[in-house]
N, C-alpha and C positions, 0 to 999 in steps of 0.2 A: 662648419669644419674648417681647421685653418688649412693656408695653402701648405699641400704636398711637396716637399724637396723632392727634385731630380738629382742624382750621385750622375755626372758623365763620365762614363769610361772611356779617354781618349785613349788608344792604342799608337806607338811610335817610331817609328826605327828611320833613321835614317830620309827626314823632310824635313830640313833646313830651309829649302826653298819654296816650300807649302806650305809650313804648318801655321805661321803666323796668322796667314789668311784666313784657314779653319779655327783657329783663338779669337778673331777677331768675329766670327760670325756668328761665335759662342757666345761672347761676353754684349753682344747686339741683340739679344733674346729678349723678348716685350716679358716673358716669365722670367723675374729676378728669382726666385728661390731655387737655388742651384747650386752643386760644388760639380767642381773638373778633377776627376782624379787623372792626369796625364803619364800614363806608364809604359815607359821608354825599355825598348827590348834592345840595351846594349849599343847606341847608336854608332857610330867612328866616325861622323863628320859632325856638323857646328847643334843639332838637333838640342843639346841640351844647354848651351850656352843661349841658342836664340830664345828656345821658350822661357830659360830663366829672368830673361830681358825683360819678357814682355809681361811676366803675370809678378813683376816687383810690383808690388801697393793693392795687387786685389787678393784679400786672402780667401776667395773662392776656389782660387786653382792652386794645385801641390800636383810638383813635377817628382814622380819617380822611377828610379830604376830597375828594372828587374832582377832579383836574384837567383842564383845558377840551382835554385832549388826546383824551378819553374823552365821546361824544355823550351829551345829556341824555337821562334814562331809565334804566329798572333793567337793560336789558341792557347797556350803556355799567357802569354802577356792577357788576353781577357780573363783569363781565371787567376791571375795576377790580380790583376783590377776588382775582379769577385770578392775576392777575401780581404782586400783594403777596404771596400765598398760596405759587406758584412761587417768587420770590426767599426764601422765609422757611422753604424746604423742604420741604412741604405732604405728606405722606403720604395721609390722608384730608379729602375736603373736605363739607362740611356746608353747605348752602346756607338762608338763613333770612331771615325779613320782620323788620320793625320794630315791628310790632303783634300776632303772633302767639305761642300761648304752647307751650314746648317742656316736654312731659310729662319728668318727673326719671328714668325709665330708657332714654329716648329714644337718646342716646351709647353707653350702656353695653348694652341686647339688640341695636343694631345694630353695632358692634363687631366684635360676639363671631364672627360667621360667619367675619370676615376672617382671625379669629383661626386657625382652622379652615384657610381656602384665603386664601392670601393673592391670588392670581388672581384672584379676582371682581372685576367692576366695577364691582357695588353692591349693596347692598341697600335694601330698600323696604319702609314700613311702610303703616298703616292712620291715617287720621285722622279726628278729628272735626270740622265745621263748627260755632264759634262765630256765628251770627248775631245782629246787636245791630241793633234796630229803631230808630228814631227815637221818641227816648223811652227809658227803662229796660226794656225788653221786650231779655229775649235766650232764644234759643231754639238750643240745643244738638242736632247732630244727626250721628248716627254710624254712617254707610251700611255696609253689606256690601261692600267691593268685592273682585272677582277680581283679585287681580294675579298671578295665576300663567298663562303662556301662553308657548306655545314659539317666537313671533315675536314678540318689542316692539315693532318698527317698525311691524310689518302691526295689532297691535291697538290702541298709539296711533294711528296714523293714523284706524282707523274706529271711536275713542273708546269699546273695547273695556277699554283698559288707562286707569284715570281716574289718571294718577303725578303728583301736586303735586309742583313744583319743591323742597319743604322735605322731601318722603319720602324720598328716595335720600340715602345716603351714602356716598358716589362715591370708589372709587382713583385718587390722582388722575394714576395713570401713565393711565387712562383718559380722563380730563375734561380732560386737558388737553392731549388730541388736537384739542381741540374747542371753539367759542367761542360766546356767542350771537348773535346777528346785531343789532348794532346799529342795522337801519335798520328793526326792527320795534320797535314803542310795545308792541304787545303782541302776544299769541300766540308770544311769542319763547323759551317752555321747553319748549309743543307743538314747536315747531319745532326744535330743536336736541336733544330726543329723539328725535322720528322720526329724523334722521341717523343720531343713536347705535343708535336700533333696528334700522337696516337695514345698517348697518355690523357690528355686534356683536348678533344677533338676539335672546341667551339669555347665560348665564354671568352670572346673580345670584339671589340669594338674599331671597325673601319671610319677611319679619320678620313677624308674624301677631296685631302688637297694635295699638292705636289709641296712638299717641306723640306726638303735639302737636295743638295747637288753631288750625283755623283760619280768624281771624276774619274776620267779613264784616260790613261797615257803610257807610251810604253813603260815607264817606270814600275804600272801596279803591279800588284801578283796574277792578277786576271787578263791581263791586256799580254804581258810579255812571253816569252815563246816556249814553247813547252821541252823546250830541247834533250832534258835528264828524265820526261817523263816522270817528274813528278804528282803533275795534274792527274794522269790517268792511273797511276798508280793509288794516289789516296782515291781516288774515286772507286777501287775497286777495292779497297781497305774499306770504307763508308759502306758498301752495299753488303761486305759481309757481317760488315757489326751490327749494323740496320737488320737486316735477315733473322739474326740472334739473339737480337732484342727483343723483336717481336715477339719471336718465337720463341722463348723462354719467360715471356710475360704475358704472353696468350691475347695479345694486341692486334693480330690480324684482322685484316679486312678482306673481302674477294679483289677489291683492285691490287690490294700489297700483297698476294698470292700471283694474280696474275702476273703483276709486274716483276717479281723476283722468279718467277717460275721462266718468264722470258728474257732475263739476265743472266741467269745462270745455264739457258740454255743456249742463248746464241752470242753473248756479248762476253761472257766470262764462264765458259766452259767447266760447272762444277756439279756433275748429276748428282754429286755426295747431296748438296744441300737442297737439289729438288727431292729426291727421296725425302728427304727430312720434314717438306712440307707435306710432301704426300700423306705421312703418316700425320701431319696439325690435320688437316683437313681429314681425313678418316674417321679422326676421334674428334672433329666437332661436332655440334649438333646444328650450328646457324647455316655454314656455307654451303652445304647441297652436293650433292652428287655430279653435278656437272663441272663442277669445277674439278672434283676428282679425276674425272673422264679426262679433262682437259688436260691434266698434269704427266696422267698416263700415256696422254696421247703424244704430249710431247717427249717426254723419256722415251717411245720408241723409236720417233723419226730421229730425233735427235742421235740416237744410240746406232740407229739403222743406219743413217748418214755419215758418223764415223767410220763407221764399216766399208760402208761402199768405196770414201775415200779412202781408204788404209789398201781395201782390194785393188782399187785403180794405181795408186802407187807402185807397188809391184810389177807394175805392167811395162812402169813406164824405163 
């Protein structure tokens, strides 16, 4: 079989003072067959001047801009990168940050499985967390994590499966089944894996080394402060699309019953959409009677407990 190109989708906004580094730890990859599509979400400081510099003479990498067709945001810019990727023939897609550094056998041990079964719909590595303080302080650190599990969806969803958006190296007959939801700021690669998890539950392959770096500084979108409530806002936009999905594609599982039965009842206050399961679970035939009990059970305390607190208010 000859060797597989990887399509990188480098996503950009605004790392001038990063990116170079992440270019260079690209273009140092032991697996030469590769293109970088680098797609710039509008930057206002040197982001497009610097990458221009550095990919003169390699025609592997093409820097582009996003167009105002595509909503502001990294999930608008990776499905940017998608439909470059699609028209440009994308066999394998590689999804990657602007300030992150991609370890040199990173391409070439996650490859190799495809190599093997060209079926899979991804494989997935282990990473380290760069953390860089405020000031010269950086503190490297390189979790244990389980990525092996016979449901994806059910162990992302209950943060079982930790999969960074930059681990998977996704076929992209698979990915591009699939898009991310541009009206989430963030939470938007939790959420567009759980689909894939509960659509395609298994069929990929654990890479079993640490392959890129992934930095954290106040700069990212995950490190800095949540002040406009952005983060918990899309996060509770994700749990209801997730909910709807399911449950309009009949993808349920008892953990993704329970799980959303106990978000909607104590974290995001929405009996509407526990009713909704109550009645998936009634007219299944897999998930059992207990879990009915369970859902009932909590639609009363729950419903009781607003009560109580509504009565005590009064009082006060």
């Amino acid at each position: 079989m000859k060797d597989l190109q990887v399509t990188i989708l480098l996503a950009s906004h605004n790392r001038a003072s990063f990116i170079v580094e992440t270019l260079k730890s690209i273009k140092n990859q032991t697996y030469s067959n590769w293109v970088c599509y680098i797609t710039d979400d509008n930057s206002s400081d040197r982001t497009a001047e610097v990458v221009k510099d550095f990919i003169k003479g390699d025609d592997r990498f093409s820097f582009h801009t996003k167009p105002a067709t595509y909503k502001k945001g990294l999930s608008g810019t990776r499905n940017f990168g998608m439909d470059l990727a699609r028209a440009g023939g994308a066999e394998l897609i590689q999804f990657f940050d602007d300030d992150d550094i991609m370890y040199p056998k990173k391409l070439e041990l996650q490859v190799k499985p495809f190599i093997r079964n060209r079926t899979l719909n991804f494989t997935v590595c282990k990473y380290e967390k760069i953390i860089q303080m405020n000031g010269d302080e950086t503190i490297i650190a390189s979790p244990e994590l389980n990525l092996r599990h016979e449901h994806i969806g059910d162990a992302v969803l209950t943060g079982r499966f930790k999969m960074n958006s930059l681990s998977g190296l996704w076929n992209m007959d698979l990915i591009d089944k699939f898009r991310f939801d541009e009206r989430l700021r963030y939470a938007e690669e939790w959420e567009l894996f759980i689909r894939i998890g509960y659509e395609y539950p298994n069929n990929y392959e654990v890479v079993d080394h640490f392959l890129f770096g992934y930095r954290k500084h106040p700069g990212t979108l995950t490190m800095g402060e949540d002040a406009d409530y952005e983060r918990r806002k899309s996060t509770s936009v994700s749990r209801l699309i997730l909910v709807n999905y399911l449950t309009d594609n009949n993808l349920h599982t008892k953990k993704s019953i329970i799980f959303f039965t106990r978000s909607f009842l104590t974290y995001q206050y929405n009996p509407e959409v526990v009713e909704r399961l109550l009645v998936y679970v009634k007219k299944s035939t897999t998930l059992g009677t207990k879990l009915e009990f369970f859902i009932k059970g909590g639609l009363f305390l729950s419903k009781l407990h607003y009560k109580v607190l509504g009565k005590i208010s009064t009082w006060v």
